[in-house]
C-alpha positions in Angstrom: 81.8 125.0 63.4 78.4 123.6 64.7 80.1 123.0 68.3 81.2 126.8 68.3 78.0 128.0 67.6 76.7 125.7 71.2 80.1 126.8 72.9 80.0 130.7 72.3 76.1 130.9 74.4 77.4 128.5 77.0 80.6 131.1 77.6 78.1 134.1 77.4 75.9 132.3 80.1 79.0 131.8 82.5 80.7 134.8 82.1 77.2 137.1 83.0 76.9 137.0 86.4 72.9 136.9 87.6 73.8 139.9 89.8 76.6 142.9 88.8 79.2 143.3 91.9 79.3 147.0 93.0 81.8 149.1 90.8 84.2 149.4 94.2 84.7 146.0 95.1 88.5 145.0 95.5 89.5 142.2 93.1 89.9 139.8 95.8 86.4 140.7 96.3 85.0 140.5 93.0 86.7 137.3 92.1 84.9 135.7 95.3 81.6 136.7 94.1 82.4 135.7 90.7 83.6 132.6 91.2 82.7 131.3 94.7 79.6 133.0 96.1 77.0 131.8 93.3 74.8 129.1 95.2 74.3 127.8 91.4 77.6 127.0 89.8 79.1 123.8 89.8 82.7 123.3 90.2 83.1 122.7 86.6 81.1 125.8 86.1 83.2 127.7 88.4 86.5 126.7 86.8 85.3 127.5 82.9 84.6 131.3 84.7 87.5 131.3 85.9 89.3 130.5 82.5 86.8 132.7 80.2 88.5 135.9 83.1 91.9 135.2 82.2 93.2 132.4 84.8 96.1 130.1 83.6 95.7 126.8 85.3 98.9 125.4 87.4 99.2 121.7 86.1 96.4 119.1 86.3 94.1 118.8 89.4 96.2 117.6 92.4 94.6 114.3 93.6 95.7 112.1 96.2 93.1 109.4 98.3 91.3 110.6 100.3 91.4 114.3 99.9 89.8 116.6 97.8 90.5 117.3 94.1 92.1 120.8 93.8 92.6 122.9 90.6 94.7 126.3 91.0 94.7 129.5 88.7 96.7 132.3 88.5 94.6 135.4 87.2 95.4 139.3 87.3 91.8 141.6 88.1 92.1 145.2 87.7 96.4 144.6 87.6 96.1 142.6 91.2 97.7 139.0 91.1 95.0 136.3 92.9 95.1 133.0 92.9 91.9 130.5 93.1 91.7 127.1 94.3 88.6 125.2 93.6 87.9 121.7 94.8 85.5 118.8 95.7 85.3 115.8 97.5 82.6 113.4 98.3 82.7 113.3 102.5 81.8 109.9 104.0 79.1 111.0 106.8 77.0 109.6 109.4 74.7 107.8 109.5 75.7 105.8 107.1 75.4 108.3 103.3 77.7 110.8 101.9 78.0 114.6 101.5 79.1 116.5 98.7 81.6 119.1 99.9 83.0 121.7 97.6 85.5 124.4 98.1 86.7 127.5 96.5 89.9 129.9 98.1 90.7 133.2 96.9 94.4 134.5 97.6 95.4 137.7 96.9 98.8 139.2 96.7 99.1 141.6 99.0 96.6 143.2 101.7 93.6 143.9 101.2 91.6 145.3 104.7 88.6 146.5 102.6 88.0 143.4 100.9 88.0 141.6 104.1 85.7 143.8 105.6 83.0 143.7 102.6 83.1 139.7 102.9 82.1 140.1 106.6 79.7 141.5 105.9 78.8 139.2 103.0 78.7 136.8 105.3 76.0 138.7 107.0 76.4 136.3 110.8 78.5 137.0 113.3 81.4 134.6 112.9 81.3 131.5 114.6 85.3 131.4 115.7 87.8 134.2 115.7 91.6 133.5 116.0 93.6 135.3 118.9 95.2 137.3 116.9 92.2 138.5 115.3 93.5 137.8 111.5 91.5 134.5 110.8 87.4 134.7 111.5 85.6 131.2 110.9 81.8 132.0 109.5 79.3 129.3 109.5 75.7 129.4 108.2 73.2 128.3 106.2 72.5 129.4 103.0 68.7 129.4 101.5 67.9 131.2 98.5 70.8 133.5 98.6 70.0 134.3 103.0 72.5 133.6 105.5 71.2 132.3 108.9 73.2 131.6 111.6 73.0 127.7 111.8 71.5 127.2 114.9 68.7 129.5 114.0 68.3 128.0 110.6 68.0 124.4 112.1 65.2 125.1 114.3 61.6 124.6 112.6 63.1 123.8 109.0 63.4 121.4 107.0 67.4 121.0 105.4 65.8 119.9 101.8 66.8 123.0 99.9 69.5 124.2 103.1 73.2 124.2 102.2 75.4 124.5 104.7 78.7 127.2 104.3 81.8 128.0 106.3 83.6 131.0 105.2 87.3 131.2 106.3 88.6 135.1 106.6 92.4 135.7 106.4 93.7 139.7 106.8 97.0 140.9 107.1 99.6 140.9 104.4 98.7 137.8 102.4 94.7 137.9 103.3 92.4 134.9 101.7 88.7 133.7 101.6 88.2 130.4 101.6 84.3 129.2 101.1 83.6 125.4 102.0 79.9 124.2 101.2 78.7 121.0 102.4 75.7 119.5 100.5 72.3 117.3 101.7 73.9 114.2 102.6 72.8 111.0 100.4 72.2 107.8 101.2 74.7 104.8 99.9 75.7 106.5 96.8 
């Protein structure tokens, strides 16, 4: 009984997001900013949110060496059928440390223009790679206290303490997606 009474706040806590989503968001949309978008939740975070909403796990994280460690759920939003996909994996980099890079996809059944459109904007830079047929747009900035600068811009005159950097991967068409990668401050040797 005494762990219920530790586990019940910690649910409330997760399940609360610091800022509502507008009432017309899609559920593509809403799920991204539920469980992807929040510069503060952990993966582990992001995966209990995802199971307090409803989301069945498929199997055990898929592992294999060298690639990241991916957990997918199947939840229905407002009747709509999505799938997530978070993951992590620590990313050998130069010069000689390691960044933490971790990764949540969004897949909804069906199209979804608006949706699409409102994480565009979201993304709030102009995107940094477009397809040539226009249906995948590749977003990269940096992300500092909830701000999105282009990277370039960001990098000049800062220091990258407290800067995170984001790519945000746009699919439309009939079986549109979101895919947000973040790449942490590299450490040293760890």
């Amino acid at each position: 009984m005494k762990r219920l009474h530790i586990l019940i706040p910690a649910l409330l806590a997760v399940t609360i997001p610091a800022r509502a989503a507008p009432a017309e968001d899609t559920p593509m949309v809403w799920a991204f900013r539920h469980f992807c978008a929040d510069e503060a939740f952990t993966l582990d975070e992001a995966r209990l949110a995802v199971a307090v909403a409803g989301g069945k796990q498929r199997g055990p994280a898929a592992k294999m060496p060298g690639a990241p460690s991916v957990t997918f759920w199947d939840i229905a939003i407002k009747g709509s059928k999505l799938t997530v996909a978070l993951g992590g994996q620590r990313v050998p980099a130069a010069p000689g440390g390691a960044a933490d890079m971790v990764a949540c996809t969004i897949y909804a059944d069906g199209s979804d223009d608006a949706g699409v459109a409102a994480l565009r904007r979201w993304a709030g830079v102009a995107p940094s790679r477009q397809s040539a047929a226009k249906d995948l747009s590749v977003y990269r900035f940096l992300s500092e206290k909830g701000k999105h600068l282009p990277e370039p811009d960001a990098l000049s005159g800062q220091g990258d303490s407290a800067v995170r950097v984001w790519q945000l991967y746009l699919l439309s068409g009939p079986q549109p997606n979101a895919s947000l990668i973040r790449f942490f401050k590299v450490r040293e040797h760890s």
